[in-house]
Backbone bond lengths (Angstrom), bond angles and torsions (degrees), N, CA, C in turn:
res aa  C-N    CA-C-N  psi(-1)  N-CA   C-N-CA  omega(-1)  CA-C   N-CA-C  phi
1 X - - - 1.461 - - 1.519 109.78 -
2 X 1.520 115.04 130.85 1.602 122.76 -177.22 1.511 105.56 -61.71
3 X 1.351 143.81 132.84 1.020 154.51 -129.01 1.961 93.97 -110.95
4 X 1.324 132.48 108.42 1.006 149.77 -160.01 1.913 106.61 -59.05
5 X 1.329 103.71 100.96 1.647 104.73 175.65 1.608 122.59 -49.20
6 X 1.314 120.13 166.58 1.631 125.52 -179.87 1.293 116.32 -37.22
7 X 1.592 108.13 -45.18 1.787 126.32 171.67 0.917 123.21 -51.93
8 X 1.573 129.35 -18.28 1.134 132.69 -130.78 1.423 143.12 35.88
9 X 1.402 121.20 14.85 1.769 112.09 138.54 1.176 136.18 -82.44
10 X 0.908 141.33 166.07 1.377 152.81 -176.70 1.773 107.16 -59.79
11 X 1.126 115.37 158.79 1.372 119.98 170.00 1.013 111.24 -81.28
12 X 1.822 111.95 126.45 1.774 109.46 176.64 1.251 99.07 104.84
13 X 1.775 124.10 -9.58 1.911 119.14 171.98 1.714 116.70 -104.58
14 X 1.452 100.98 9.60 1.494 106.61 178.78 1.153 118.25 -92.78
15 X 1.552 102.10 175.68 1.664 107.06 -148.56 1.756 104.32 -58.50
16 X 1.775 102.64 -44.40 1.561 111.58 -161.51 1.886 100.78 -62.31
17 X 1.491 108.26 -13.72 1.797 110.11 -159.99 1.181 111.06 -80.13
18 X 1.856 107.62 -26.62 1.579 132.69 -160.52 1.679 101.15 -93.72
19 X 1.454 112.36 -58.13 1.522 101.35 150.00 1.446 125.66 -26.01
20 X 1.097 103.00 -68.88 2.091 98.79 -170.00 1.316 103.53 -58.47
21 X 1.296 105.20 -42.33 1.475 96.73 -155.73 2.243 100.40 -71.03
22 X 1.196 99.75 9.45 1.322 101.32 -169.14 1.693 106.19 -88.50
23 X 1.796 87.63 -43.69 1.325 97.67 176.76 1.258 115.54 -94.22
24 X 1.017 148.54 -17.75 1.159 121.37 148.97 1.495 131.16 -57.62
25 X 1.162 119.88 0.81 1.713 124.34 156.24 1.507 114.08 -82.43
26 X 1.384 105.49 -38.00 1.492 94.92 163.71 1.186 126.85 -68.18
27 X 1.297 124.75 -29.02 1.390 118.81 -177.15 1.382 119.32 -94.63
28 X 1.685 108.74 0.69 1.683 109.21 172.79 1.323 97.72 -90.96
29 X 1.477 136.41 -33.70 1.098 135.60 -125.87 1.934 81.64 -101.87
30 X 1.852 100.56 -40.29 1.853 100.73 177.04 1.469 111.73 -46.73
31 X 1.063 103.46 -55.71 1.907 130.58 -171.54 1.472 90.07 -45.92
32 X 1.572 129.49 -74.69 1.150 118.55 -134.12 2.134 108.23 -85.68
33 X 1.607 92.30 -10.92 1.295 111.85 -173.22 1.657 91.45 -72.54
34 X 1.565 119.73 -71.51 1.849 112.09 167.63 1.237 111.56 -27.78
35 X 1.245 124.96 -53.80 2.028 118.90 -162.36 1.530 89.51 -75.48
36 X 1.244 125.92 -36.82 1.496 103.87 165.69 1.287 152.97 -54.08
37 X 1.735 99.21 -40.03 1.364 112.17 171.45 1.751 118.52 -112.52
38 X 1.675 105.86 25.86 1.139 118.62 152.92 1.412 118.03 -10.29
39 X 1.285 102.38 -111.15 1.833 125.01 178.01 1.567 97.49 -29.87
40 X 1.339 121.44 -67.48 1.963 99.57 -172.35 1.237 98.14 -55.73
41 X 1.339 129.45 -68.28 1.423 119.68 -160.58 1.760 119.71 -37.33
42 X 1.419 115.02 -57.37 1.225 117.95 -179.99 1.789 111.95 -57.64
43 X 0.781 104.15 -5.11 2.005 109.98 -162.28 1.245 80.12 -114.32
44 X 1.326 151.58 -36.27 1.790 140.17 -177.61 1.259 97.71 -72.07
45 X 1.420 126.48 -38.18 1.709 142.59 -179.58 1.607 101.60 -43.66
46 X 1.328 109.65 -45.19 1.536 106.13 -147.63 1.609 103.10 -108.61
47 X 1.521 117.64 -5.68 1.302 122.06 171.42 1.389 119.05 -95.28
48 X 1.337 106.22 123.89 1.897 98.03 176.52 1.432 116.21 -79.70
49 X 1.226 98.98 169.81 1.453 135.52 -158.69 1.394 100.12 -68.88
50 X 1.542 142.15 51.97 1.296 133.63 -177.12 1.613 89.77 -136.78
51 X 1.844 106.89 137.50 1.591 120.88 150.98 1.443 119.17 -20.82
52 X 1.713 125.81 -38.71 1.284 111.89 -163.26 1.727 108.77 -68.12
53 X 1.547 120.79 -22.39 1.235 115.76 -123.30 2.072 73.64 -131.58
54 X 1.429 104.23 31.41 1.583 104.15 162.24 1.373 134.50 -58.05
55 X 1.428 95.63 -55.64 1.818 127.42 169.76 1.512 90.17 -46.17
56 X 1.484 149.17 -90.04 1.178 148.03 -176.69 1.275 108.91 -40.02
57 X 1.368 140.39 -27.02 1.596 136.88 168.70 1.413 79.54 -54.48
58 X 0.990 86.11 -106.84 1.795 111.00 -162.35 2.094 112.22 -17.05
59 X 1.409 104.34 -26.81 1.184 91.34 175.06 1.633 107.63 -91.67
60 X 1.276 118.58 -20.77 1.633 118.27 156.82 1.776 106.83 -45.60
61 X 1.105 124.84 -66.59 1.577 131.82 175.70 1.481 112.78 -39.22
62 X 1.000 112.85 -16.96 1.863 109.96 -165.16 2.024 106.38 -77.19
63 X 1.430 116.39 -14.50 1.946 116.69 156.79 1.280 88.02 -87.27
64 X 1.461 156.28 0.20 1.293 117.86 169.64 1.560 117.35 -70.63
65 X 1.249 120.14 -31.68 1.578 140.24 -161.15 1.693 105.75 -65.32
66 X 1.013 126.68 -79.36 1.613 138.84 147.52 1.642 122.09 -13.65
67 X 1.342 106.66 -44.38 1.807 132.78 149.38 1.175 133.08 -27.43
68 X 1.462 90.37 -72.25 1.207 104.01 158.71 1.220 160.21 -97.56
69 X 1.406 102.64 4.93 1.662 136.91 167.11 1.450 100.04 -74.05
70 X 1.761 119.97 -46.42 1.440 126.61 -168.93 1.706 105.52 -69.01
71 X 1.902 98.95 -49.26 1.632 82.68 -177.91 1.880 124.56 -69.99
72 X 1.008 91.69 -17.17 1.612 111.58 171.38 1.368 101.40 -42.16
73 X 1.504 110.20 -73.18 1.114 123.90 -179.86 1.644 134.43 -28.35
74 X 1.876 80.54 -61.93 1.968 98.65 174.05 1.237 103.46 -66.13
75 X 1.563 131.04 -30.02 1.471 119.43 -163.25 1.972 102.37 -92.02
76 X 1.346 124.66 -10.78 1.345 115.72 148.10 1.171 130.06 -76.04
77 X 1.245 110.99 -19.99 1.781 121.06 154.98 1.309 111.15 -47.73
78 X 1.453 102.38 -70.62 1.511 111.06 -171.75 2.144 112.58 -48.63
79 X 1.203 101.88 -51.91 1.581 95.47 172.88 1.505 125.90 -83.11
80 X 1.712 102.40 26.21 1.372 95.08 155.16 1.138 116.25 -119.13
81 X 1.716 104.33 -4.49 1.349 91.50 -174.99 1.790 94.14 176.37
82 X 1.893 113.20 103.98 1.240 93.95 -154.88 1.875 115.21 -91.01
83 X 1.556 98.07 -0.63 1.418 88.92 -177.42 1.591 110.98 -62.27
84 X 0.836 112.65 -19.22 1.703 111.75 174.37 1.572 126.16 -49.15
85 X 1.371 103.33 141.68 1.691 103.23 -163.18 1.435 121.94 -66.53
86 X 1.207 140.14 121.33 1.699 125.70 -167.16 1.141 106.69 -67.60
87 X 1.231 134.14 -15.89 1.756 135.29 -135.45 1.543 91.43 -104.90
88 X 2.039 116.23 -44.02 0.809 116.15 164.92 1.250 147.25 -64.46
89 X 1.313 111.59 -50.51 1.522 151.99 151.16 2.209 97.59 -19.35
90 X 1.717 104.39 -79.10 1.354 95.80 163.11 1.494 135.62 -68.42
91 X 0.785 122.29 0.41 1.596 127.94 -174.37 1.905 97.35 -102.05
92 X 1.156 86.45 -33.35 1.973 88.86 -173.44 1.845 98.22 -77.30
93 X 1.487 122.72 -25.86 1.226 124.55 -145.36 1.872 82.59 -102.15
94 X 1.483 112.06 -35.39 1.354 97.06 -167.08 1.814 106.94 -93.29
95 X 1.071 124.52 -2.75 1.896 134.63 158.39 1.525 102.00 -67.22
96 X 1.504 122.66 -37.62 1.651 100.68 -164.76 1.440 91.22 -102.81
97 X 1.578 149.38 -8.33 1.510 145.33 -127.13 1.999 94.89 -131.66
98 X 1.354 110.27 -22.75 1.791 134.29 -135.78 1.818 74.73 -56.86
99 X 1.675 95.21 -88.46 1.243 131.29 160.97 1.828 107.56 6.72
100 X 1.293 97.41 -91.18 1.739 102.67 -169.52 1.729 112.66 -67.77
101 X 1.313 108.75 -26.95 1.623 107.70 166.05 1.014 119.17 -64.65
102 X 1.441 135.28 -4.70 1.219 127.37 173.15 1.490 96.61 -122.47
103 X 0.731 139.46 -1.90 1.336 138.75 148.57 1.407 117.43 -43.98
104 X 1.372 109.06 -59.67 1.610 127.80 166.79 1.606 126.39 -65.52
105 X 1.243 99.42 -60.14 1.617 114.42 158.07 1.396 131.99 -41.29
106 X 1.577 115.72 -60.01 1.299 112.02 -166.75 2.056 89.99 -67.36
107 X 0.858 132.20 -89.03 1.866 135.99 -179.59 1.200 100.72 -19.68
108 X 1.415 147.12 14.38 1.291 126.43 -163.90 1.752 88.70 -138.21
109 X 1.253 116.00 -46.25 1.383 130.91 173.98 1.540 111.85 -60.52
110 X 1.707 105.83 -31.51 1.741 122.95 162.98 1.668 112.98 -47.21
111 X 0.959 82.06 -63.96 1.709 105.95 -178.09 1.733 107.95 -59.59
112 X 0.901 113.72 -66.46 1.584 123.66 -174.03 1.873 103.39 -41.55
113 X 1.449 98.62 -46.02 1.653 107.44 -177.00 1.213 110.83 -68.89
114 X 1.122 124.86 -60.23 1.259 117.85 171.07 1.482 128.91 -33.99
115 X 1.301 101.01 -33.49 1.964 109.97 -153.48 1.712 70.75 -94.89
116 X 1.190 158.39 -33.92 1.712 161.91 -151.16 1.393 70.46 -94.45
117 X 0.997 125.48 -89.41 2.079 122.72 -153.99 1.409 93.10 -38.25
118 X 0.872 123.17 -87.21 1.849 128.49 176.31 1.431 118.09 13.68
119 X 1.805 89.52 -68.99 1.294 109.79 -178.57 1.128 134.73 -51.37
120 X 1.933 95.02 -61.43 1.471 102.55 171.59 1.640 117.68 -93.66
121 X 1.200 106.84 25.69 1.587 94.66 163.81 1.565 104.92 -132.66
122 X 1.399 115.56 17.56 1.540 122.17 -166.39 1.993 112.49 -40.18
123 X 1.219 101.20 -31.88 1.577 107.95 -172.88 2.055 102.26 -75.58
124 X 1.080 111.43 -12.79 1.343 113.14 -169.60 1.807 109.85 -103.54
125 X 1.691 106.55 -38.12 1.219 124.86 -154.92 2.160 81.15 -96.69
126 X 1.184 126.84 -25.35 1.140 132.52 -177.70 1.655 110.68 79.29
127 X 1.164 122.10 43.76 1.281 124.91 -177.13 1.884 105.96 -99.16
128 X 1.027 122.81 129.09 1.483 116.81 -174.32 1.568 84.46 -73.34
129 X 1.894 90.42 174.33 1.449 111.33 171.67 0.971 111.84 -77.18
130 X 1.064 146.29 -23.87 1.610 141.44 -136.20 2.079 94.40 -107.73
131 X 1.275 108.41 -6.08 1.413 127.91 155.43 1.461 121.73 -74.66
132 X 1.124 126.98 -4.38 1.474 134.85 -151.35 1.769 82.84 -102.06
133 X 1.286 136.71 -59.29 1.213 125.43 178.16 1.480 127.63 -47.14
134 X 1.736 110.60 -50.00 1.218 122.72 153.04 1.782 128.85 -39.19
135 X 0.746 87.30 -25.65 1.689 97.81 -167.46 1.847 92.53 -107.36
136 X 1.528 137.33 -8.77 0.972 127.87 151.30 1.644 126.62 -71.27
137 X 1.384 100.92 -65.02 1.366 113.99 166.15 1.536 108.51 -45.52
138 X 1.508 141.68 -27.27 1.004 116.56 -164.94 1.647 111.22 -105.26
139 X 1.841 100.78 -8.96 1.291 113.11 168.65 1.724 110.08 -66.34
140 X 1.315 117.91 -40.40 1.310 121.54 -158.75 1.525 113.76 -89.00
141 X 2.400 103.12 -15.89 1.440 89.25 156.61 2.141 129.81 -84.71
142 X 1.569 80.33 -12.23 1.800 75.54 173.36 1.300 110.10 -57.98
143 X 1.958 103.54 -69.40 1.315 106.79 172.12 1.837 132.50 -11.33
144 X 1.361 97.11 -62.23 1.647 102.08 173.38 1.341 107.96 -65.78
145 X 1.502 115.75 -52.02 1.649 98.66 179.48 1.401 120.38 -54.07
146 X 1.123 129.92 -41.33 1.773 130.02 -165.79 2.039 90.87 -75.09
147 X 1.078 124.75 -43.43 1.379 116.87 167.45 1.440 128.26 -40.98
148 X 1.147 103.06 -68.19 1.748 117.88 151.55 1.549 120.51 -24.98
149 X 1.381 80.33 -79.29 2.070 80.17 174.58 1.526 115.27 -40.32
150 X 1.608 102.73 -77.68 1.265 106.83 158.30 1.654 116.30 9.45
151 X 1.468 93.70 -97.40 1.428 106.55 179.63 1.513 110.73 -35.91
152 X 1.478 115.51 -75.18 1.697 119.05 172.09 1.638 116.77 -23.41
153 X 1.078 119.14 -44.84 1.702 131.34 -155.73 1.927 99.34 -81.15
154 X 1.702 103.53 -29.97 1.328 120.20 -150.26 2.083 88.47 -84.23
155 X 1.120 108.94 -10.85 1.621 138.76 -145.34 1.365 104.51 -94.77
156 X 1.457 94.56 -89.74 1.039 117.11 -147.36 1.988 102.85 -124.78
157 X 1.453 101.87 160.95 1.461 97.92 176.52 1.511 130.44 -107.10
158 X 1.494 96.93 49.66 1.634 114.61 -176.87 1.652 100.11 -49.62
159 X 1.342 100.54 174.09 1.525 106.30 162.76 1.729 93.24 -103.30
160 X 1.628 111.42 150.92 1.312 108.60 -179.18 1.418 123.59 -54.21
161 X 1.459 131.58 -26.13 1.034 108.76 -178.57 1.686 116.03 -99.33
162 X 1.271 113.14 16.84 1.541 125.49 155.87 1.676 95.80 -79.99
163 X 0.949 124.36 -60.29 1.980 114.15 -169.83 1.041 76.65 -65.68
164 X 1.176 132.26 -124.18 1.403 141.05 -151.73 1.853 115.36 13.41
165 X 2.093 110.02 -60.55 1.351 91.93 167.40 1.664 118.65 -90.96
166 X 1.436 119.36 -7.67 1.657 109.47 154.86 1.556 116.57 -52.82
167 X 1.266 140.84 -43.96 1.419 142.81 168.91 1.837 121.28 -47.01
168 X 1.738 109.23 -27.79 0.639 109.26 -158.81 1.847 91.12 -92.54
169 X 1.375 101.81 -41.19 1.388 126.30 -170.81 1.917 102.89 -48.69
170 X 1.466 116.11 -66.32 1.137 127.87 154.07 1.078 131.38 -38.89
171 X 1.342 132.24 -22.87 1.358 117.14 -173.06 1.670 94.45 -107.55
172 X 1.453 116.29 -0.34 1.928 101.55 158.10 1.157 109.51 -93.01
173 X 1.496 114.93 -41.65 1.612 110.70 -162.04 1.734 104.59 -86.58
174 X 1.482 123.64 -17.80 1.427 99.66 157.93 1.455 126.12 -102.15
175 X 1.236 145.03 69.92 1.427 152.44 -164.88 1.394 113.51 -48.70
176 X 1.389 122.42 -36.98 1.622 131.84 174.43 1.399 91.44 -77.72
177 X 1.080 155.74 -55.91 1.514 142.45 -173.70 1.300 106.37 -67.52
178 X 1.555 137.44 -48.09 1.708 141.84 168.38 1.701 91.42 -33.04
179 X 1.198 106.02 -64.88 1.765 102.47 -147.65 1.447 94.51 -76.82
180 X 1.128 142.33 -61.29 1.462 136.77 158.81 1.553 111.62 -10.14
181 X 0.831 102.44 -62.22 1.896 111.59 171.96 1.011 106.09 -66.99
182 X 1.472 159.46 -30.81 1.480 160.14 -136.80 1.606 65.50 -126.95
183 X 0.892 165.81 -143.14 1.602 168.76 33.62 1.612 86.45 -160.67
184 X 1.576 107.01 -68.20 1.428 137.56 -168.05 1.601 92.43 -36.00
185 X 1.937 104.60 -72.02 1.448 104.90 -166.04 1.463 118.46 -75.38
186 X 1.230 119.67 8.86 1.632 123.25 179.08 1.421 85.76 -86.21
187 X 1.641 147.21 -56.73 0.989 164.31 -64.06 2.174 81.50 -131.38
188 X 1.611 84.82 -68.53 1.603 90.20 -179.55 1.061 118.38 -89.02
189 X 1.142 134.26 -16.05 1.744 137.82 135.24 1.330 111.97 -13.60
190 X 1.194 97.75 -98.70 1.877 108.38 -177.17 1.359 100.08 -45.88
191 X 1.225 122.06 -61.27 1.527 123.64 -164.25 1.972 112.02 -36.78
192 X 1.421 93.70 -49.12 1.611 92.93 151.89 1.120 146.46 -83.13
193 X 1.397 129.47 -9.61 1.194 142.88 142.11 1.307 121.59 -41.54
194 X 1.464 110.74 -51.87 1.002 114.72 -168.19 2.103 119.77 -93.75
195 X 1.366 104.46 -28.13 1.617 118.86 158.27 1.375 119.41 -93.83
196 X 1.123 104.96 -88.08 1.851 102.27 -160.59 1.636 81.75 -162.25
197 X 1.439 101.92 146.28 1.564 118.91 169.78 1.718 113.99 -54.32
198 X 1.920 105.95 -21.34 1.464 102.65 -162.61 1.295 105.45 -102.91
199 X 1.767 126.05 4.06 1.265 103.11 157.46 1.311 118.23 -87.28
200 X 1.435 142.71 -14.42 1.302 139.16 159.25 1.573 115.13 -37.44
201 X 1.667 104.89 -31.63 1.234 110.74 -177.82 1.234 113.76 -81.92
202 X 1.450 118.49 -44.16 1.486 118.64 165.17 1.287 128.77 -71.34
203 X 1.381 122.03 2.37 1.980 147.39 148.50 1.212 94.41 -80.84
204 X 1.118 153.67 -21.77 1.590 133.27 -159.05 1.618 123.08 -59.85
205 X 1.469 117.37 -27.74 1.316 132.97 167.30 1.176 100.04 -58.66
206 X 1.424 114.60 -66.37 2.190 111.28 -153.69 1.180 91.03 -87.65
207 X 1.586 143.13 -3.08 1.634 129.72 -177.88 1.578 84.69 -78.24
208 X 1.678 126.33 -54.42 1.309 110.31 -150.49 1.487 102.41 -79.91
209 X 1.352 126.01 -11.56 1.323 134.86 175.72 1.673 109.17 -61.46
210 X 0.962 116.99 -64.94 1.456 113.48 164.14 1.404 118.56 -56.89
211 X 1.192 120.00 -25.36 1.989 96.73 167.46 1.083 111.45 -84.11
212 X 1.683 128.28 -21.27 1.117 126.50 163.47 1.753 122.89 -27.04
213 X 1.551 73.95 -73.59 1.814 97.67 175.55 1.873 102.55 -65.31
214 X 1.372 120.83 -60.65 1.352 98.08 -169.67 1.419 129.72 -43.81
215 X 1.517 104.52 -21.62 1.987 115.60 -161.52 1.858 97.21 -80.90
216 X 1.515 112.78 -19.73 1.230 125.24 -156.97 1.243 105.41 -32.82
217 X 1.977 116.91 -61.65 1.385 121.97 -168.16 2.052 108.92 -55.68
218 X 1.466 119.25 -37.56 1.374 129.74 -161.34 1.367 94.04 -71.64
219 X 1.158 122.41 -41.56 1.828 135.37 -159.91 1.940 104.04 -74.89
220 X 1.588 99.45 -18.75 1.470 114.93 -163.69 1.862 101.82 -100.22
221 X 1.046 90.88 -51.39 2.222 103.81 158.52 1.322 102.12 -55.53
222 X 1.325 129.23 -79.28 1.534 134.58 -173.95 1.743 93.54 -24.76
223 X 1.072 103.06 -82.60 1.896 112.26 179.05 1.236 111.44 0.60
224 X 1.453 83.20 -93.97 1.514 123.23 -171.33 1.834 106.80 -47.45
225 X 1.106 122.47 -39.01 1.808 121.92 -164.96 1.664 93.62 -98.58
226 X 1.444 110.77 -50.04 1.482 102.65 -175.19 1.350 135.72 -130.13
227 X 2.072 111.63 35.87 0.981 110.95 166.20 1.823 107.71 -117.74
228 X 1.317 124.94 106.58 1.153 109.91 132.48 1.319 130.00 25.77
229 X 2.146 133.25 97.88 1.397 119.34 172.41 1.489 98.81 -79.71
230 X 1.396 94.98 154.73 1.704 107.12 -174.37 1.384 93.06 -97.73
């Protein structure tokens, strides 16, 4: 037993101990999220900035999916209980999560490209403009759905095509959690739009930290309506 400080808590329960130990989850959880999305990242590095070379975005994006199911994972670890190891916590979350995140991910990143080709080649592909809104809104509901799942898969041990229609189910019947989530991904959207693609990367901890926490209430319904008491 840690030998009880002047205050009377224990050594290792004070304010300065609870800090580190805070950040050092952020900064394992940053670290291990880069060694994850390594290979896309470096391959987005080396492709320029032109419409043709979308399909190759998007196949750079395909370690983000798995990523973020895993940090999901460690960061519900972490709010149940933070002495727990991050290194483990994500590494354990991205072996059982790998699988069904790309399940969700890769078809969703399908979709997204396409509706981007559309866009930017609309004069070739013959799509009017007045489609360009349509083809936003309908990018930004995949987007939220494969997030959702995501989250669900990162959760819980549905079979994919139970998350898949729980994601869908949730994102009508909870509207304050949809837009919270739509908020989130406008959030790092613009944020790269508007800086550099590599601070999203250096946000990648507290971006997934907040969907962590934002999904909290949906993850707590999911439970409660469609898990089974043990």
């Amino acid at each position: 037993m840690a030998p009880p400080a002047r205050d009377g808590r224990a050594f290792g329960e004070g304010p300065l101990s609870r800090v580190t130990q805070v950040v050092h989850w952020f900064v394992v959880v940053e670290v291990l999220l880069v060694v994850a999305t390594a290979p896309g990242l470096a391959g987005a590095l080396l492709l320029a900035p032109d419409a043709s070379n979308l399909p190759l975005y998007a196949l750079c994006a395909v370690p983000a999916g798995p990523a973020l199911a895993a940090s999901v994972f460690a960061w519900r670890a972490f709010l149940a209980d933070r002495d727990a190891d991050p290194a483990r916590e994500f590494l354990r979350g991205y072996r059982l999560d790998a699988l069904d995140a790309l399940r969700t991910w890769v078809p969703a990143l399908g979709v997204l490209t396409v509706l981007a080709v559309n866009v930017a080649h609309r004069d070739v592909v013959g799509a009017a403009a007045a489609f360009t809104p349509l083809y936003a809104v309908l990018g930004a509901a995949v987007l939220l759905w494969a997030v959702r799942v995501l989250v669900l898969t990162a959760v819980f041990a549905f079979r994919w095509r139970d998350a898949a229609r729980l994601g869908v189910l949730t994102l009508l019947t909870r509207p304050r959690a949809t837009l919270a989530l739509l908020s989130l991904l406008v959030l790092a959207i613009g944020t790269a739009w508007v800086t550099f693609d590599a601070v999203v990367v250096v946000l990648a901890s507290v971006l997934t930290f907040l969907l962590a926490r934002g999904e909290d209430a949906v993850v707590r319904e999911v439970r409660e309506r469609f898990v089974s008491p043990s």
